[in-house]
C-alpha positions as CSV (number, residue, x, y, z in Angstrom):
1,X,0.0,0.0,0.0
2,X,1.1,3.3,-0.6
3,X,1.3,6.3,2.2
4,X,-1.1,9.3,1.7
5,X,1.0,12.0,-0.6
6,X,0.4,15.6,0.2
7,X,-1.6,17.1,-2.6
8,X,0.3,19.3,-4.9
9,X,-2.8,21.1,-6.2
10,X,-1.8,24.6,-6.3
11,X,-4.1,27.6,-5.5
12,X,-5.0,31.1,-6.6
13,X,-7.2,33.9,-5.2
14,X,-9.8,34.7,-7.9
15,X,-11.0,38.2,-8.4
16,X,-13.6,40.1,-9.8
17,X,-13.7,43.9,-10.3
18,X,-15.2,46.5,-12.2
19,X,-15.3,49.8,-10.2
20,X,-14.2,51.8,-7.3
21,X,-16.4,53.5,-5.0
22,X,-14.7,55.7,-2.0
23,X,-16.3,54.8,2.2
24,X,-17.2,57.5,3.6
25,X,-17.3,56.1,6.8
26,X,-20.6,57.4,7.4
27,X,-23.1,54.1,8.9
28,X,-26.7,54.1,6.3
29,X,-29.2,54.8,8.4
30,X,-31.1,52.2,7.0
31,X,-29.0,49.6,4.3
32,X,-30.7,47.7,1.8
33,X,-29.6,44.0,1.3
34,X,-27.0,45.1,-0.6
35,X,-25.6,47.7,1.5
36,X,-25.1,45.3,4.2
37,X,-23.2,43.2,2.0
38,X,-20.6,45.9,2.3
39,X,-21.0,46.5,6.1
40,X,-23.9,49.2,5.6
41,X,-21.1,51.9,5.2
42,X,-22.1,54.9,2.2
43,X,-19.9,54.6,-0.7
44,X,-19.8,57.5,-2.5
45,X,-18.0,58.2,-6.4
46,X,-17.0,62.5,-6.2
47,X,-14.5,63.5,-4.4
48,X,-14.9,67.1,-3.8
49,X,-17.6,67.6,-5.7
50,X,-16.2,65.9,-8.8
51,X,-16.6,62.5,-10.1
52,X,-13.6,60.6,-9.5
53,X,-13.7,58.9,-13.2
54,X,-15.8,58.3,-16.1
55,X,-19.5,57.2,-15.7
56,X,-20.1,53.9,-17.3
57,X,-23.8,52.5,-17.7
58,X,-26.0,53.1,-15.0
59,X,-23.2,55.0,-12.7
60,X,-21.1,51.0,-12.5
61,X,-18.7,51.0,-13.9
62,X,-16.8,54.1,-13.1
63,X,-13.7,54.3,-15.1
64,X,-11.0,54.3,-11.9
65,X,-8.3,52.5,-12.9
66,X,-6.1,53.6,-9.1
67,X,-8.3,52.0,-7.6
68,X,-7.8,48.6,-9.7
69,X,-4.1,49.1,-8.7
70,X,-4.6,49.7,-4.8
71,X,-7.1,46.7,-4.1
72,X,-4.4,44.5,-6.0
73,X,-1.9,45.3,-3.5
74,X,-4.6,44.8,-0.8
75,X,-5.5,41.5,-1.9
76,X,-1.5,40.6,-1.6
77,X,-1.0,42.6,1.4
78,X,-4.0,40.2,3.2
79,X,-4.8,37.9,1.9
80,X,-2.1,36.3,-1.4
81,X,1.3,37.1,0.9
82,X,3.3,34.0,2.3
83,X,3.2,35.5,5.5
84,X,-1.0,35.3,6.2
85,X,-1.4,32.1,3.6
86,X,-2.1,28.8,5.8
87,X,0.9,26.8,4.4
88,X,3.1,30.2,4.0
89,X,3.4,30.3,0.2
90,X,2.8,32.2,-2.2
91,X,-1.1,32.7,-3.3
92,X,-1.5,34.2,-7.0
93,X,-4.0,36.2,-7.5
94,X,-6.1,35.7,-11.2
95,X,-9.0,38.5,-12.1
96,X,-11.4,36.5,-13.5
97,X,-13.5,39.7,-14.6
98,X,-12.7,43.1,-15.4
99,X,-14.9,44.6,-17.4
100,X,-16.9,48.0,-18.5
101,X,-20.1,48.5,-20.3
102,X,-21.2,52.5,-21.7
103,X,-23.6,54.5,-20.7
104,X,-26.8,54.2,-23.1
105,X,-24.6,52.1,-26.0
106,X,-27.4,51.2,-27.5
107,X,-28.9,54.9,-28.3
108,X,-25.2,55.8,-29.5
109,X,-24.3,56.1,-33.3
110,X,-22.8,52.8,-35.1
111,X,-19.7,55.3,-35.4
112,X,-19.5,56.0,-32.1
113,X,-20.0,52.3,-31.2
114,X,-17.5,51.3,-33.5
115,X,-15.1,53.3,-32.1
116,X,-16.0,52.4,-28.3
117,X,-13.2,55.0,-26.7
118,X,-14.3,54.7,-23.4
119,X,-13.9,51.2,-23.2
120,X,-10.4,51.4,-25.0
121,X,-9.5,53.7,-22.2
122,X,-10.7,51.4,-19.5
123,X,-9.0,48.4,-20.6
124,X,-5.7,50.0,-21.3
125,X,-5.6,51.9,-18.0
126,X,-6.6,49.2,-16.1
127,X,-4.2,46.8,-17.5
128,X,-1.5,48.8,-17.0
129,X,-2.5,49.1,-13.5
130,X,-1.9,45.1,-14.0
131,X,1.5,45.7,-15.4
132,X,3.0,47.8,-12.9
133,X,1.3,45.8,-9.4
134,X,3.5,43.1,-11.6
135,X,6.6,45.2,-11.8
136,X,6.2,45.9,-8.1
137,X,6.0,42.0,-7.4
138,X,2.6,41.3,-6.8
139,X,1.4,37.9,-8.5
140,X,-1.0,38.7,-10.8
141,X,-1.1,35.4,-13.4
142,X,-4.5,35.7,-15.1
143,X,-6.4,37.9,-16.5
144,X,-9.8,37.8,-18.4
145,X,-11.5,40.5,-19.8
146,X,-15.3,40.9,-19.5
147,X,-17.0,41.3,-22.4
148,X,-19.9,40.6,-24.6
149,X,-17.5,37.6,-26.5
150,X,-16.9,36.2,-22.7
């Protein structure tokens, strides 16, 4: 018979994102379901009276690619690092969706459309938020795009 061998399955935080919305610290007086989710705290997206990036459809996505690059080095700092991982390795972290969708696309020209700027913007800012949590040694090692083709 042969001994039980430790599995070598390795493991990798998934993570989805889209936006960023700033705490205000401020407790809702009375959250919704999915307030709670969030610990009931108001999330705001100005900063001194001035959105803090693009609207996308709906006001979600907002086009905050910072943000992107700071919960990335949150999600190593707590949660990916060798030091707070259970067997003390090294957790990757893989964004399974990333992802923006325009404001009223469907009333827009075929031009305008075609030409989907805002979305251009959003994936190249974002991914070079990717590029340089990479650069500063953070183990990004997946990355898939949401989009219509997903």
């Amino acid at each position: 018979m042969r001994g039980l061998q430790r599995s070598t399955l390795n493991f990798s935080f998934g993570l989805n994102h889209y936006s960023t919305r700033l705490a205000t610290g401020k407790l809702l007086s009375s959250p919704s379901a999915g307030d709670e989710i969030f610990g009931g705290i108001e999330y705001v997206t100005e900063r001194d009276g001035k959105p803090i990036g693009h609207r996308g459809h709906n006001g979600h996505p907002y086009i905050v690619p910072w943000g992107f690059g700071r919960l990335l080095q949150h999600v190593r700092k707590v949660w990916t690092n060798p030091s707070v991982t259970c067997d003390h390795k090294d957790l990757s972290i893989i964004v399974t969706e990333n992802g923006y969708a325009e404001q009223d696309e469907g009333d827009q020209s075929l031009e305008t459309i075609i030409k989907d700027e805002n979305r251009q913007h959003y994936f190249d800012s974002y991914i070079c938020e990717l590029v340089q949590a990479r650069k500063a040694g953070i183990p990004v090692d997946g990355y898939f795009g949401w989009s219509l083709l997903e």
